[in-house]
C-alpha positions in Angstrom: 0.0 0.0 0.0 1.2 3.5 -1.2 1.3 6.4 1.2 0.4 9.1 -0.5 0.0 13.0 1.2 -0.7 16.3 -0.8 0.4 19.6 0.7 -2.4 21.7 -0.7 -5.0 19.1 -0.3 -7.7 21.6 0.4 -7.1 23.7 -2.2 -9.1 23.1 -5.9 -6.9 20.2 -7.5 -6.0 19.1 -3.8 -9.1 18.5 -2.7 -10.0 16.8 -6.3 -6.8 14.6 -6.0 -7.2 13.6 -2.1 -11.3 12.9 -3.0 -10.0 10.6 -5.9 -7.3 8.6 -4.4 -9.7 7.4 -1.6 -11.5 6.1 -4.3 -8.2 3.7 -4.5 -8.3 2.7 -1.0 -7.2 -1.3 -1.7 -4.0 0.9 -3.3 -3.3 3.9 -1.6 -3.5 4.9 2.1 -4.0 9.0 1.9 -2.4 10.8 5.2 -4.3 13.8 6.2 -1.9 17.5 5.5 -3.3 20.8 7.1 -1.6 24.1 5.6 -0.9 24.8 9.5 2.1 21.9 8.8 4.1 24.2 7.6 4.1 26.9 10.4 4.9 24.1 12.8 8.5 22.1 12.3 7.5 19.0 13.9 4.4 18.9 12.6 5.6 19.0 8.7 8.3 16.0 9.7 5.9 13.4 10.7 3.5 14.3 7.5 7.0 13.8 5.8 7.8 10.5 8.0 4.3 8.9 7.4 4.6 9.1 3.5 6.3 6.8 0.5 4.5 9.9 -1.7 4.5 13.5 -1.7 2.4 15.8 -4.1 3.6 19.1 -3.5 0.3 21.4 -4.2 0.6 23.8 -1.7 0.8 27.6 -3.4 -0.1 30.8 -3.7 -1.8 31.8 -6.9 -2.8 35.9 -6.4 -1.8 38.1 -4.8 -2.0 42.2 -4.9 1.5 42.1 -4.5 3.8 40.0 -7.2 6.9 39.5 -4.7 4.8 38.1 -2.2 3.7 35.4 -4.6 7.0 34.4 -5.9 8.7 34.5 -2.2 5.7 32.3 -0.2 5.7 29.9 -3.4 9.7 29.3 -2.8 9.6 29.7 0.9 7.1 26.2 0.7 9.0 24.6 -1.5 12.6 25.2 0.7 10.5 23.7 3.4 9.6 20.9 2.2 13.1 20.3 0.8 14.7 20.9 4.3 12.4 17.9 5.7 13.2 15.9 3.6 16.5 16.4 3.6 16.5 15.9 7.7 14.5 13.0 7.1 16.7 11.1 4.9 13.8 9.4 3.5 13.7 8.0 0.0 10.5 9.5 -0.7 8.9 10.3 -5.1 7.9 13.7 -4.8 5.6 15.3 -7.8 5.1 18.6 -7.8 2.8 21.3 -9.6 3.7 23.5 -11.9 2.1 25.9 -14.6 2.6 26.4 -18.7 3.0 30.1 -16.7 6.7 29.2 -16.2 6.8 30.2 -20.1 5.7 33.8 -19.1 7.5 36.7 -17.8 5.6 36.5 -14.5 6.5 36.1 -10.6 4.0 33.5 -10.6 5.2 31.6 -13.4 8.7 32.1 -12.1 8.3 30.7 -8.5 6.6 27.3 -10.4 10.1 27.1 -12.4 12.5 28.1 -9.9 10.6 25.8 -7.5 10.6 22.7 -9.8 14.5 23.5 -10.3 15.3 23.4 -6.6 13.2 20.1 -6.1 15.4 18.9 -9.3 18.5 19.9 -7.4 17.0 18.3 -4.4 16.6 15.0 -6.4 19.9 14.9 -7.9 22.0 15.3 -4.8 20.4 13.0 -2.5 19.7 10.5 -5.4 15.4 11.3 -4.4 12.9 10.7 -7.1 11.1 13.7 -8.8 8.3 14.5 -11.5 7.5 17.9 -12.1 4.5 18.5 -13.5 3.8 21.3 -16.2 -0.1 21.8 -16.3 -1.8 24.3 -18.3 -4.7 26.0 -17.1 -7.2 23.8 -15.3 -11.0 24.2 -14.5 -13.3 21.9 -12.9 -16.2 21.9 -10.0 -15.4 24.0 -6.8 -12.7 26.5 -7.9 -12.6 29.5 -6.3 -13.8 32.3 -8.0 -11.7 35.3 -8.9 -9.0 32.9 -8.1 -8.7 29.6 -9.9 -10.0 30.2 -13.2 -11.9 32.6 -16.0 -14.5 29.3 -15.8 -15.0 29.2 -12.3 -15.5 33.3 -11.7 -17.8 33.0 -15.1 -19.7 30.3 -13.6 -20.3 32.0 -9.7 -21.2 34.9 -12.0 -23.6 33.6 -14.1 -25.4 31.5 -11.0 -25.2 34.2 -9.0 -27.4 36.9 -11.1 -24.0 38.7 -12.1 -22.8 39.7 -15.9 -19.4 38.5 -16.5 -17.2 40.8 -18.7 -14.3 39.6 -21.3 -11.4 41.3 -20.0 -8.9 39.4 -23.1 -10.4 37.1 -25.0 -7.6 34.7 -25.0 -7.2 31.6 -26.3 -7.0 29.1 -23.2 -5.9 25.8 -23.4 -7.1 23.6 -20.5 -7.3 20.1 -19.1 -10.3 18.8 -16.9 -9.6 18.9 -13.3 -10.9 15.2 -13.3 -8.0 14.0 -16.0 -5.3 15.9 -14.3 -5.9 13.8 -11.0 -6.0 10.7 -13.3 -2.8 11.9 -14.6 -1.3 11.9 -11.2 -2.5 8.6 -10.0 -1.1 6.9 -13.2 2.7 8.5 -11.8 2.0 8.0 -8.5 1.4 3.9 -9.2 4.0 4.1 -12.1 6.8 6.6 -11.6 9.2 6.8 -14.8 11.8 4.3 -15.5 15.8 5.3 -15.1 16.1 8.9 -14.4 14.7 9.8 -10.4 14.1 13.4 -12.3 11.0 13.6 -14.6 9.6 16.6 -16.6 6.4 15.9 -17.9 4.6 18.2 -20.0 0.7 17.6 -19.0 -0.8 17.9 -22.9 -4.0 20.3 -22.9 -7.4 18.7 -23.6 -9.7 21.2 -24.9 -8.6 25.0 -26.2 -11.1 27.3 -26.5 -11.4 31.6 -26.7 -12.5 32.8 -23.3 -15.2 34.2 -25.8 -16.5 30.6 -27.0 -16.8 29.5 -23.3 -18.5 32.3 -21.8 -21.3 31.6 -24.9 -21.5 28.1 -23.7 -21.7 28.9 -20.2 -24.7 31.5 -20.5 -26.8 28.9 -22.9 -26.4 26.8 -20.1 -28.0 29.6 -18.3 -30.8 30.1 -19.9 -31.7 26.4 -21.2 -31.1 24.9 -17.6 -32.4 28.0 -15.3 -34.8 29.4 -17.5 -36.2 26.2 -19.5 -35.4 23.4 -17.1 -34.1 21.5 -20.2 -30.6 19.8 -19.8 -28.6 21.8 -23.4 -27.2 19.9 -25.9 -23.2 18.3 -24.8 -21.4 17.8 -28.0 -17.9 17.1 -27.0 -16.3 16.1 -23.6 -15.4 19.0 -22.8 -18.8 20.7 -22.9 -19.7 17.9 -20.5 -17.2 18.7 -18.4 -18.3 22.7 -18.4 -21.4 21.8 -18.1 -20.8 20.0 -14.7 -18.5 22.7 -13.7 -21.4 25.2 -14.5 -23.9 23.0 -12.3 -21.7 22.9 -9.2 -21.9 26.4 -8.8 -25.5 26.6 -7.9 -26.9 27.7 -5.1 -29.1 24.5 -4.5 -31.1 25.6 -1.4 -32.8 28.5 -3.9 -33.5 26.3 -6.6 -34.9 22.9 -5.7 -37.4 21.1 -5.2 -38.2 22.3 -8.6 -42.2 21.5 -8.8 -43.1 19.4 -11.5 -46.9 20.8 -13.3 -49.3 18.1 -12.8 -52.0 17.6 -15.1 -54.9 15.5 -14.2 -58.3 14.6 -15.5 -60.3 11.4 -15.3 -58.5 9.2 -16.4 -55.5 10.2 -14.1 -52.8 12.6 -14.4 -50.1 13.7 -17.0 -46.6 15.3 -15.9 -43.2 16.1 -17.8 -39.9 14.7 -15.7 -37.0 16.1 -18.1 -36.5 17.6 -21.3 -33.0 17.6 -22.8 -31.9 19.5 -25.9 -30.6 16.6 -27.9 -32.9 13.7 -26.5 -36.3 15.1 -26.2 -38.4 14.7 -23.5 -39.4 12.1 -20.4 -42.8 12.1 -19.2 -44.8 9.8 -16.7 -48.7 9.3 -16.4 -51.0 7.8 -13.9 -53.9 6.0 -15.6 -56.7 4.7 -13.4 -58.7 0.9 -14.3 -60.3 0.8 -17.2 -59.1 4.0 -18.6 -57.5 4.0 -22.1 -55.3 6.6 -23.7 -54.0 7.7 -26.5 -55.8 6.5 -29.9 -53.8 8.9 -31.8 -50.3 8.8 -34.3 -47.8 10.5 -35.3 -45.9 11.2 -38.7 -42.2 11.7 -37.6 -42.3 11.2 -34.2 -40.4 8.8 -32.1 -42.1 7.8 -29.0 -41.6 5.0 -26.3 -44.0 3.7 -23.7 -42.5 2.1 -20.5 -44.3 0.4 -18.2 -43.4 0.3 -14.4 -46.1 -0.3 -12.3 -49.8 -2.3 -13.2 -51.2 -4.3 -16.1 -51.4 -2.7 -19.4 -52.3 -3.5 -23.0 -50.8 -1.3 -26.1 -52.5 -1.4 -29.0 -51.7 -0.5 -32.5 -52.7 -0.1 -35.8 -51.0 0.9 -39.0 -53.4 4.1 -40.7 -55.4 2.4 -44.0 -55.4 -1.2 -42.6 -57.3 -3.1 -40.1 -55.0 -5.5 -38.2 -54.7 -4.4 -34.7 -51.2 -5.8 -32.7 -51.6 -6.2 -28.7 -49.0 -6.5 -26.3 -49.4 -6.9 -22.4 -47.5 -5.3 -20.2 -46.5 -5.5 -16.5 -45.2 -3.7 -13.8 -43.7 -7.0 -12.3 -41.5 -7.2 -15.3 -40.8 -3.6 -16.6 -40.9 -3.7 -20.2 -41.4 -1.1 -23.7 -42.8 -1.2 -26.6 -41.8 2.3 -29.4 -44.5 3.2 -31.5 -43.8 3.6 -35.6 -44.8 6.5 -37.1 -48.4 6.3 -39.3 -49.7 3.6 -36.3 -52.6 4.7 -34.3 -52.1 3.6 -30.8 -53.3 3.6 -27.2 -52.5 1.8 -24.0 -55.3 0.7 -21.5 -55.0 -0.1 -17.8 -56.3 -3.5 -17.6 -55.0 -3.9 -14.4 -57.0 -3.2 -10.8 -54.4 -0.9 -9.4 -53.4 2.3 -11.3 -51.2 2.1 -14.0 -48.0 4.4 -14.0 -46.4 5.0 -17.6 -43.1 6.5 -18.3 -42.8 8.3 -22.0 -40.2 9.2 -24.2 -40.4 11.3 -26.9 -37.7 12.3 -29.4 -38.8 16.2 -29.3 -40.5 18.8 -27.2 -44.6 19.2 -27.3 -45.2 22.0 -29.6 -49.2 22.9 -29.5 -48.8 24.7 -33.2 -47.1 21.9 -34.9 -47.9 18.7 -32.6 -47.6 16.0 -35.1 -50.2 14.5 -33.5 -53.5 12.9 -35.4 -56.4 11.4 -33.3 -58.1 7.8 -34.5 -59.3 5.3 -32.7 -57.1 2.2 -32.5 
């Protein structure tokens, strides 16, 4: 069993990291780090002592001063070197740093000079080392104003707020989800040869701040606004999209109340509708009661049944053969209706019938697509 610490490990990727890695608990025994470890000697040693693996996280990212940046960023990193120096414990350390190294700024300068003195560190006490180089990353839970463009965008945009474009850069960024994945796969299988590794963590997505801010406020207005789930095209609009969502405030918005529509023969609501798949719907249909006795031209529509006894019925328009399936509750089971069939599904049952629907677009009462006639 691997024991693995992260300095940092409340921060954004910290947090992300130490949440995934106790996912590998029949691999990896995480120990517990506290940022107060650092203002107490003894306390940093035994973190030290207790681990086989360090992830050196732990950094300051803004600040209204640029020197104080650069000289807390090194003044971690010379701790942690100093421990483990006293230590004398073979120990892989991987530490975080930024495509910023490339730029002429005090942040991207304390991520290189700090991966150089961990690679000096390395090469004089024969210790193993992989620095990571990241590019920007984004993900659920950053701080806003802090982290990322995506994460102030998306406390913005939940929050009643208009973000504003200050550049509209390109941005090149990786999933906070695959950069933890990324560390676990060199935390389980450190390089070959060389105890000093560089590795260049390869962007996933690259987008203009522009292109992401549209996606984010269509996520807006379809999700708040229409209760519709948009349309995901790629991975990484997945990914935004779930960064978008965990940024809600979730006491405001939910229990969203579903309309219910009933009538005699039971009631009628709509569960979900998403911008790609249509719409889910459920009914209630008492004994005896039939519905339906109508098709549909382009449509495509599936009836689920989940709890009762049911019969669907159809019939192709111009002919007179009638099909019949039964359906039960006991074994859930579906039957999609083809387009020109009339069709209708009856409770046969002596408890009420509950129906789940799926249709392949919204309702739309000026062009329904749908033609009544009796089955």
């Amino acid at each position: 069993m691997l024991k693995v610490g992260i300095t940092g490990q409340s921060g954004f990727i910290g947090t992300h990291l130490y949440n995934f890695l106790n996912l590998k608990k029949d691999e990896i025994v995480t120990i517990p780090f506290k940022d107060s470890y650092f203002e107490i000697d003894n306390q940093l040693r035994n973190f030290v002592k207790d681990c086989d693996v360090i992830i050196h996280l732990a950094a300051l990212n803004r600040h209204s001063d640029p020197l104080v940046i650069y000289d807390t960023n090194i003044k971690l990193v010379k701790q942690l070197i100093k421990v483990l120096e006293e230590t004398s414990k073979q120990i892989h350390v991987l530490f975080s740093s930024s495509t910023q190294e490339e730029r002429d700024n005090l942040y991207g300068k304390s991520k290189h000079d700090g991966r150089l003195l961990f690679e000096q560190w390395a090469e004089q006490t024969n210790g193993r080392f992989t620095g990571f180089v990241i590019p920007n990353v984004f993900g659920p839970f950053g701080n806003p104003f802090y982290n990322s463009v995506i994460a102030t965008f998306c406390h913005q945009l939940t929050h009643n707020e208009q973000p504003k474009i200050v550049i509209d850069a390109d941005l090149q960024l990786i999933y906070v989800h695959e950069l933890v994945e990324l560390f676990y796969q060199k935390i389980k299988s450190p390089a070959e040869g060389s105890g000093i590794v560089r590795y260049n963590v390869q962007f996933t997505s690259e987008n203009k701040v522009s292109e992401i801010l549209l996606l984010l406020e269509n996520y807006k207005k379809v999700y708040f606004e229409e209760n519709c789930l948009p349309e995901l095209k790629s991975k990484f609009e997945l990914n935004l999209f779930n960064t978008f969502r965990s940024y809600l405030d979730h006491f405001s918005r939910y229990p969203v109340l579903l309309v219910k529509n009933s009538d005699q023969r039971g009631s009628f609501m709509e569960i979900i509708k998403t911008s790609l798949g249509g719409q889910f719907s459920f009914s209630t249909t008492f004994p005896g009661v039939t519905r339906g006795n109508h098709y549909h031209t382009r449509k495509i529509e599936r009836f689920i049944v989940i709890k009762g006894k049911a019969v669907i019925e159809l019939r192709r328009i111009g002919t007179n053969k009638i099909l019949h399936f039964e359906l039960s509750g006991e074994q859930p089971s579906f039957v999609d209706m083809p387009v020109w069939y009339t069709h209708n599904i009856i409770n046969v049952g002596d408890e009420e019938l509950i129906t789940l629907f799926w249709i392949n677009e919204f309702y739309n009462p000026d062009d329904a697509d749908t033609y009544f006639e009796k089955v």
